[in-house]
C-alpha positions as CSV (number, residue, x, y, z in Angstrom):
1,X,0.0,0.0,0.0
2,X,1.6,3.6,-1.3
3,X,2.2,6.0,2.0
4,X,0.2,9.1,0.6
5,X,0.7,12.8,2.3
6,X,-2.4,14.7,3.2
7,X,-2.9,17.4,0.7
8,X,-5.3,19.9,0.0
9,X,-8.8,18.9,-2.0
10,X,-8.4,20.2,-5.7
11,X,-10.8,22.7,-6.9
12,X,-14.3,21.9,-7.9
13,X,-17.1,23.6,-10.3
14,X,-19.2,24.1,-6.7
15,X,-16.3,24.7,-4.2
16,X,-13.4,27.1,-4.9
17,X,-10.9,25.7,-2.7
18,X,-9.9,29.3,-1.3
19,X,-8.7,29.7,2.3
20,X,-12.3,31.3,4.5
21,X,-13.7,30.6,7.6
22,X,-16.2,28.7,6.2
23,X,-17.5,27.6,2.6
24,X,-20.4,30.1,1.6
25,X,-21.9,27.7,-0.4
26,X,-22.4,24.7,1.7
27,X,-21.7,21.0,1.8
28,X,-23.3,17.9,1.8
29,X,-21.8,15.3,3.1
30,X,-23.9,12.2,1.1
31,X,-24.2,8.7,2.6
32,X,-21.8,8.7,5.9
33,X,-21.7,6.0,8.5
34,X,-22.3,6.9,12.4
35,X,-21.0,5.9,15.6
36,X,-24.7,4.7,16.8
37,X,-24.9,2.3,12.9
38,X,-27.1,5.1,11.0
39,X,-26.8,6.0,7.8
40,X,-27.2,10.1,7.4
41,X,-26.9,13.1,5.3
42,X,-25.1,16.0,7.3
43,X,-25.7,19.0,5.7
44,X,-23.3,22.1,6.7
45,X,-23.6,26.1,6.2
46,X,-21.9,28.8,8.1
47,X,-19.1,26.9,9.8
48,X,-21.8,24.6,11.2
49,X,-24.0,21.3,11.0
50,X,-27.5,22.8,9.9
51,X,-29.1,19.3,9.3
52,X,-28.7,15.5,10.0
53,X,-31.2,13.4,8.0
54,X,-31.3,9.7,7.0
55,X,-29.1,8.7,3.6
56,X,-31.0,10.8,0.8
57,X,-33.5,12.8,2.4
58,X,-31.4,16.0,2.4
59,X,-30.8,18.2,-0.4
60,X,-28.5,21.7,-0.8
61,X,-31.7,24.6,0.1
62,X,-32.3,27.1,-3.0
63,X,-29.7,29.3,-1.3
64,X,-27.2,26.7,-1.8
65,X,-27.7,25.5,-5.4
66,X,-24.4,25.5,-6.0
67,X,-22.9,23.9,-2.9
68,X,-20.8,20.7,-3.3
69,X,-21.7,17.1,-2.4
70,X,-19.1,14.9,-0.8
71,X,-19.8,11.1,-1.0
72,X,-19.2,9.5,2.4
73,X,-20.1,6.4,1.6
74,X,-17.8,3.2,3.2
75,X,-17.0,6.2,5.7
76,X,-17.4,6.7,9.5
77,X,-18.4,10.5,10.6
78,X,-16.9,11.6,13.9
79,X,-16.2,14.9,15.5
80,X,-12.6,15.7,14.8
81,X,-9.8,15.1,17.4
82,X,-7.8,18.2,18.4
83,X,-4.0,18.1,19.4
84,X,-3.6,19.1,23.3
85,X,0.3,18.7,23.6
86,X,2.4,19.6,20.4
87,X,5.7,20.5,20.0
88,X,5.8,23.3,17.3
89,X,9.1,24.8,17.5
90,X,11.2,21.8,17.6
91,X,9.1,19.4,15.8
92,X,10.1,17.9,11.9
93,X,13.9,18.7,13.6
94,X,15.5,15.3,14.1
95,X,16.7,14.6,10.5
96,X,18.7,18.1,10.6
97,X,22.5,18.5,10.7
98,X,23.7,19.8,14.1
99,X,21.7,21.7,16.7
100,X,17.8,22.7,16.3
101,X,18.0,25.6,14.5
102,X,15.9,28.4,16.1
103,X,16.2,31.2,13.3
104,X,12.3,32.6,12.4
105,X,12.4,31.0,9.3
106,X,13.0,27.5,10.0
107,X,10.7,27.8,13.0
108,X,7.8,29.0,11.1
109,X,8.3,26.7,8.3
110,X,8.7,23.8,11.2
111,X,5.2,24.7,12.5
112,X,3.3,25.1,9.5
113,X,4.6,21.9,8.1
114,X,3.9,20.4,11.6
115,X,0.5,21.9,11.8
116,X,-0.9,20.3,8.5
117,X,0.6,17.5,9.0
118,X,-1.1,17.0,12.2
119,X,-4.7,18.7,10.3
120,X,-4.3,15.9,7.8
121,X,-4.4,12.8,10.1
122,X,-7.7,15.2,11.8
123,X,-6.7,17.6,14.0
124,X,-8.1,21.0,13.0
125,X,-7.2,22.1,16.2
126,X,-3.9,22.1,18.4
127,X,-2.4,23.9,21.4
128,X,1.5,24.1,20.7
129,X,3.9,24.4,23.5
130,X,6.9,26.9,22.6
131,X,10.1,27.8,24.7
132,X,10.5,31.3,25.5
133,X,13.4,32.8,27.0
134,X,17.5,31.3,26.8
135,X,19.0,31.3,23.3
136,X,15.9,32.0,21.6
137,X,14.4,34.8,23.8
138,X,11.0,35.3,22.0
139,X,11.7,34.4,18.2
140,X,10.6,30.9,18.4
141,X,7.5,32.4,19.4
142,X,7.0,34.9,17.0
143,X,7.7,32.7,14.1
144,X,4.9,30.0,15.8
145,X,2.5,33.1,15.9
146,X,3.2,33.8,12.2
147,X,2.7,30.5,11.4
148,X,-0.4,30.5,13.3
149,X,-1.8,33.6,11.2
150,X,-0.6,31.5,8.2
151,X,-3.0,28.9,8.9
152,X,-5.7,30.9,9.1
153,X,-8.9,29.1,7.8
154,X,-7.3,25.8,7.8
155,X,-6.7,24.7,11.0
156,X,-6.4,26.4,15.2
157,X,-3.1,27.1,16.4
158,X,-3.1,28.2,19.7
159,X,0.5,28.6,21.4
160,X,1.9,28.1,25.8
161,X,5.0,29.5,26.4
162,X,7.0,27.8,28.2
163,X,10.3,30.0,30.5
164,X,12.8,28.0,31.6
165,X,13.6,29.2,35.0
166,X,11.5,31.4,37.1
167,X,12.6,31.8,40.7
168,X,15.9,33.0,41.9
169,X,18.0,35.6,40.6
170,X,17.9,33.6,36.8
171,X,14.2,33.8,36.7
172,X,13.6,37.4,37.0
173,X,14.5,37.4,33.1
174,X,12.0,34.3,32.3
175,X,9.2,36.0,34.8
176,X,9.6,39.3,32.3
177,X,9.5,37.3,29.3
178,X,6.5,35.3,30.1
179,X,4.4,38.1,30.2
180,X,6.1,40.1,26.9
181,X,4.6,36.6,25.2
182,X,1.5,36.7,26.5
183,X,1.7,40.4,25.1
184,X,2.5,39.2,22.4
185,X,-0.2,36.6,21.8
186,X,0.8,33.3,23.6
187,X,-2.5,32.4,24.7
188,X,-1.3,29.8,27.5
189,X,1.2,30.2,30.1
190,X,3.5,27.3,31.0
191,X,6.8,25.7,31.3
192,X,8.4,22.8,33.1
193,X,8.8,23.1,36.9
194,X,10.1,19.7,37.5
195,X,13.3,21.7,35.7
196,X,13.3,24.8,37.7
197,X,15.4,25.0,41.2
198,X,12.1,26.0,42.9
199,X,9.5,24.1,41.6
200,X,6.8,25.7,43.8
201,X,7.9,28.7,42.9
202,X,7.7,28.1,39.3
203,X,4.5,27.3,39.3
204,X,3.2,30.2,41.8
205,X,4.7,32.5,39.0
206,X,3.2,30.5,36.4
207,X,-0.2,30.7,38.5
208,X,0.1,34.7,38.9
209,X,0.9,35.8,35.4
210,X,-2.5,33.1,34.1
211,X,-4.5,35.2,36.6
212,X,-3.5,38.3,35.6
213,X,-4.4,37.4,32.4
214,X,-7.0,35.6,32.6
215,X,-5.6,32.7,30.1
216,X,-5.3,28.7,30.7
217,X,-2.1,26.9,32.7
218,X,-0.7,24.4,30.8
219,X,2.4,22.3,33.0
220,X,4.8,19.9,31.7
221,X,5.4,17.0,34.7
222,X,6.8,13.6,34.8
223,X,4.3,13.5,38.1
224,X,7.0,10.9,40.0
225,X,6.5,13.0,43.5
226,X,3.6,12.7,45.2
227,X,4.2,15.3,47.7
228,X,4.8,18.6,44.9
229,X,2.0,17.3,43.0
230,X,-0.4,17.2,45.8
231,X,1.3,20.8,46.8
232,X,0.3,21.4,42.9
233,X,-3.5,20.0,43.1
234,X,-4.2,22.6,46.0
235,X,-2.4,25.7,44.6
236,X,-4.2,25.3,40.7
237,X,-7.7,23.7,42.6
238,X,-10.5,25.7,40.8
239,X,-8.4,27.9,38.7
240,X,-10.3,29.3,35.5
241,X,-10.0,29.4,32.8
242,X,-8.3,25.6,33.0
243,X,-4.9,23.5,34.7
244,X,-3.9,21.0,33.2
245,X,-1.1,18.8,33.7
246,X,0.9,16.7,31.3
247,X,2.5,13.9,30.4
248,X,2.4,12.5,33.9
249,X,4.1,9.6,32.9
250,X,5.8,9.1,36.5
251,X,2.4,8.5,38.1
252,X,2.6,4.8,36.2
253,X,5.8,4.0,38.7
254,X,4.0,4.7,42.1
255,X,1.7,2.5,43.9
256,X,-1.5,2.3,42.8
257,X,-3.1,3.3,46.5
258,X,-0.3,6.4,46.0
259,X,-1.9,7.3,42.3
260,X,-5.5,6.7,43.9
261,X,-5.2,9.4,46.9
262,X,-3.4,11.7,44.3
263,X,-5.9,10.9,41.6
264,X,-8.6,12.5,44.0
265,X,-6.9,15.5,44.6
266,X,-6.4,15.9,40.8
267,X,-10.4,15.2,40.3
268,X,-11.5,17.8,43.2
269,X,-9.3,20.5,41.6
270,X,-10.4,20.3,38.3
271,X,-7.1,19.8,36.7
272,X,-6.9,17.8,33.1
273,X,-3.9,15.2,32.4
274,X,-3.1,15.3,28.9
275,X,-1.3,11.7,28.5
276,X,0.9,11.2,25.5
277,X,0.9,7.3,24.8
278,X,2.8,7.9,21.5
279,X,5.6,8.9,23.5
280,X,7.0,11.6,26.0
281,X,8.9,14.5,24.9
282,X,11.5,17.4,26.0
283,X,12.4,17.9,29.5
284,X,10.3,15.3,31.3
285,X,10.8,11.3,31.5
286,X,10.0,9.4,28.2
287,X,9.5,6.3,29.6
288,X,6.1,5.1,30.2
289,X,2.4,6.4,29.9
290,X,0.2,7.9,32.6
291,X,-2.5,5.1,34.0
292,X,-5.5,6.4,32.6
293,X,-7.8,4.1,34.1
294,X,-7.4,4.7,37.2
295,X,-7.2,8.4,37.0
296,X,-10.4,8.3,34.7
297,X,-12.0,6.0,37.5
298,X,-10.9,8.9,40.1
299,X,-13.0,11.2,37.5
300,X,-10.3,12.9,36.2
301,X,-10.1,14.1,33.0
302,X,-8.0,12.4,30.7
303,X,-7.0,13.7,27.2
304,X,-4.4,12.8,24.8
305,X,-2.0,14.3,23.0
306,X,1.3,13.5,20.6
307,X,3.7,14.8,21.8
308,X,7.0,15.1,20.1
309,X,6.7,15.1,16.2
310,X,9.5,13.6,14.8
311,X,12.5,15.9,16.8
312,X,15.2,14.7,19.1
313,X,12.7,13.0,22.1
314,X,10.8,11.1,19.4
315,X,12.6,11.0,16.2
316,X,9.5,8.5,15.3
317,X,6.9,10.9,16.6
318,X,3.9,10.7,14.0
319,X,1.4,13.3,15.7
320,X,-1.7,11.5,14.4
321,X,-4.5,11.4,17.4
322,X,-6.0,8.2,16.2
323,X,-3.1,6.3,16.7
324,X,-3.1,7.7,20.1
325,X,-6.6,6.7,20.6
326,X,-5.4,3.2,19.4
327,X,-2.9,3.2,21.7
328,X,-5.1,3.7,24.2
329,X,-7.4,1.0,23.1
330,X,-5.1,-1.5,22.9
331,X,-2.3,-1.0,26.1
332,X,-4.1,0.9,28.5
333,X,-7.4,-1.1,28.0
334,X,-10.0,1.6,26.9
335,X,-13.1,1.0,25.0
336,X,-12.4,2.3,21.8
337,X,-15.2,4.9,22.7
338,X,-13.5,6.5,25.4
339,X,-10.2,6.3,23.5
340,X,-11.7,8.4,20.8
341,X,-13.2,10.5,23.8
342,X,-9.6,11.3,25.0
343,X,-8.7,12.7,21.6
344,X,-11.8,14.5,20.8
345,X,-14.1,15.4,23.2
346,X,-11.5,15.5,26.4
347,X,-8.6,17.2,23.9
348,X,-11.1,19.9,23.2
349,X,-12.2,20.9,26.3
350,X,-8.4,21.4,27.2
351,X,-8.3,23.5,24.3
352,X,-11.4,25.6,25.6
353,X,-13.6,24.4,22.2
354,X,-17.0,23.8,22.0
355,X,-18.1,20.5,21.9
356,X,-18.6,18.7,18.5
357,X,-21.5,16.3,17.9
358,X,-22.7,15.4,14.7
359,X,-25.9,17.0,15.3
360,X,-27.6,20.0,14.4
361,X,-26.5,23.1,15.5
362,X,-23.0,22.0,16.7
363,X,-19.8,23.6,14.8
364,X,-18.8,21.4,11.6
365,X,-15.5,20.2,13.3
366,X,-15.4,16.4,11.6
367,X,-13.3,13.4,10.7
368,X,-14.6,11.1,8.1
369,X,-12.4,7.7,8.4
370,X,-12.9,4.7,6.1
371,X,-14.5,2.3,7.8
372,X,-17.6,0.9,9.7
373,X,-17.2,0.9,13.2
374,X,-14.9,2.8,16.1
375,X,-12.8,-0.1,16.5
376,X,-11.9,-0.7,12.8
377,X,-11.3,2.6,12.1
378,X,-8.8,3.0,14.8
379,X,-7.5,0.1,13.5
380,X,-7.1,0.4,10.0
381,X,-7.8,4.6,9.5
382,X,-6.0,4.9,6.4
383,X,-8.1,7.2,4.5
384,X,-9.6,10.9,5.8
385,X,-11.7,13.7,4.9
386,X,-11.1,16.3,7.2
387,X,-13.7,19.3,7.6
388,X,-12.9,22.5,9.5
389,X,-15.6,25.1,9.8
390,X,-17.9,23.4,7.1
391,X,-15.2,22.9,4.7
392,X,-13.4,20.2,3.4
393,X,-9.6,21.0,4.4
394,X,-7.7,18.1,3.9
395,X,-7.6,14.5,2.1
396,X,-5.4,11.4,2.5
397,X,-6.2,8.6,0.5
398,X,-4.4,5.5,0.7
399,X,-5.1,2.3,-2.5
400,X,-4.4,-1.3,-1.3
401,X,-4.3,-3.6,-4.2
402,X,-3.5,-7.6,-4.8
403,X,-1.0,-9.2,-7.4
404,X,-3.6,-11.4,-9.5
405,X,-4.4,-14.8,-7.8
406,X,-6.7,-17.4,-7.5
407,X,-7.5,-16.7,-3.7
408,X,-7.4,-12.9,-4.9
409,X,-10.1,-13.5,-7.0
410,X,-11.8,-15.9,-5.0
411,X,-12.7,-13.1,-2.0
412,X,-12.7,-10.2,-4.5
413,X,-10.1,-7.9,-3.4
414,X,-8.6,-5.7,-5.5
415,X,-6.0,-6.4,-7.9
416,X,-3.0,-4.8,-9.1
417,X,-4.0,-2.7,-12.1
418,X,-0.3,-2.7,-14.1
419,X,0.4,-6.8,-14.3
420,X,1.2,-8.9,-11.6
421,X,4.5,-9.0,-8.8
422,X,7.5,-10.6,-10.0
């Protein structure tokens, strides 16, 4: 089977193709399969689901005679996933020569490659963590806002900025930077206290700079001390907008009554954990995955992200959320329902998003996967159609075909169409 890149849908007589927040014309989506077994047509306008009907009862209203029609058929609808942990100024960096380059340029181009990328396995959203401060000082983030701007239309880029060092003498610098990025237009504030000298201090200056602001905490932890992160629980407990915590992998090597009282703490103050089963990243323990179950059973939330995309922590990183929904599925033990959940639903409400349901009236956020079920298309989710605000943004198609024989042709699979293998 050919590997095939996402890539932009070619232009049609009913849809122009042109970067918007929405397509003014429409879109019917013909024939797609649901979660639940139906059968529908979803019909979109104005960035959002206007109508759900069974397989050929809907058709484009006289205001929208000319929008296009998207055959679903063989496909399963879902509300798209959204990418809660990426890695935007270092990721597509592993194959380079020598250090990480951090000039604007490669950093931009890094993140918008990253970003669509990411959009084409179905993320048409993602939060990306950037380092502020050191070497860099705030270009990385510039070029990540840039590239943000860039992508305008085609997918949500929303960036954290992440100081090194806060307390002490040293973090006088990072405390003055963090807020020049949230001036800026870093959305999140963040960082990686496990690294700083103080890391109660860390995050109380974290903690203030989000209140002045008013703007999400987003905290990079390996979780492997109980005590600072049940200091951490009390000092973030019913913080708005959001806290939340990530990739926790250190809470897998403590005992499970340990990750049980903690897991309490976590669920009373409201804080997400953003788990990254594809594998860790910069500045916090690779090894490992955070126990989901138990910290869903505690009724925590539990999202997932990516992680590193293909830089120096993960030179493998693939940044696709279904195969972190599979990998949640298949090691950690979830039903493949609520290991969609923690890539969709869960990764969204990190990301502050409205929920997506294919129903009428919710945004037209969507994934359309070949396949029939959950389970197979977590599986096997070669092919996507990926809508963002009613319009079809990207397309991966991938052909499996047979070299002509009798067992072939015998279940009817497809068959090579240039001659057989030699």
């Amino acid at each position: 089977m050919p590997d095939s890149q996402p890539q932009q849908p070619p232009p049609s007589s009913s849809s122009s193709g042109s970067p918007g927040p929405s397509d003014a014309a429409g879109l019917l989506l013909c024939g797609a399969r649901l979660t639940d077994g139906r059968t529908v047509d979803v019909r979109l306008g104005g960035g959002r689901i206007e109508a759900v009907g069974t397989a050929g009862s809907l058709v484009p209203g006289p205001a929208r005679s000319g929008g296009a029609r998207v055959d679903l058929s063989g496909y399963l609808l879902l509300p798209a996933p959204a990418e809660p942990h990426a890695h935007a100024d270092t990721a597509l960096s592993a194959e380079g020569d020598g250090p990480v380059s951090y000039e604007p340029e490669d950093v931009q181009r890094r993140a918008t490659e990253a970003a669509l990328l990411q959009l084409g396995h179905g993320a048409t959203a993602l939060r990306a963590h950037v380092r502020v401060g050191d070497v860099q000082e705030l270009g990385a983030l510039a070029a990540v806002l840039q590239a943000r701007r860039s992508l305008r239309g085609l997918t949500e880029l929303t960036a954290v900025a992440m100081p090194r060092v806060l307390t002490g003498v040293a973090g006088a610098d990072g405390l003055a930077m963090l807020r020049d990025a949230v001036k800026m237009g870093a959305s999140v504030v963040g960082g990686c206290p496990d690294l700083d000298p103080d890391p109660t201090g860390y995050v109380e200056a974290v903690l203030e700079v989000a209140s002045e602001h008013g703007i999400p905490v987003d905290l990079h932890t390996d979780a492997a001390d109980p005590a600072r992160l049940a200091r951490l629980a009390a000092m973030t407990g019913g913080m708005r907008p959001g806290v939340s915590l990530g990739p926790c992998a250190g809470l897998a090597r403590l005992r499970a009554d340990v990750v049980s009282r903690i897991a309490d703490r976590l669920a009373a103050a409201g804080v997400t954990v953003v788990c990254l089963p594809q594998g860790g990243c910069d500045g916090v323990d690779r090894r490992g995955a955070a126990p989901v179950r138990l910290l869903r059973a505690a009724g925590v939330r539990v999202a997932a992200g990516s992680g590193a995309l293909r830089d120096l922590s993960n030179p493998v990183g693939r940044g696709d959320p279904l195969e972190a929904a599979y990998l949640l599925a298949s090691g950690h033990g979830l039903r493949p329902e609520d290991a969609y959940d923690a890539v969709s639903s869960a990764a969204r409400a990190v990301l502050g998003l409205p929920e997506v349901r294919v129903e009428a009236g919710f945004p037209a956020e969507l994934l359309a996967v070949r396949g029939g079920h959950l389970a197979g298309a977590l599986s096997l989710a070669y092919s996507r159609i990926v809508v963002h605000r009613g319009r079809v943004v990207a397309r991966t198609s991938a052909v499996r075909e047979y070299c002509n024989s009798a067992v072939a042709a015998e279940l009817g699979l497809p068959r090579q169409g240039r001659g057989e293998l030699s």
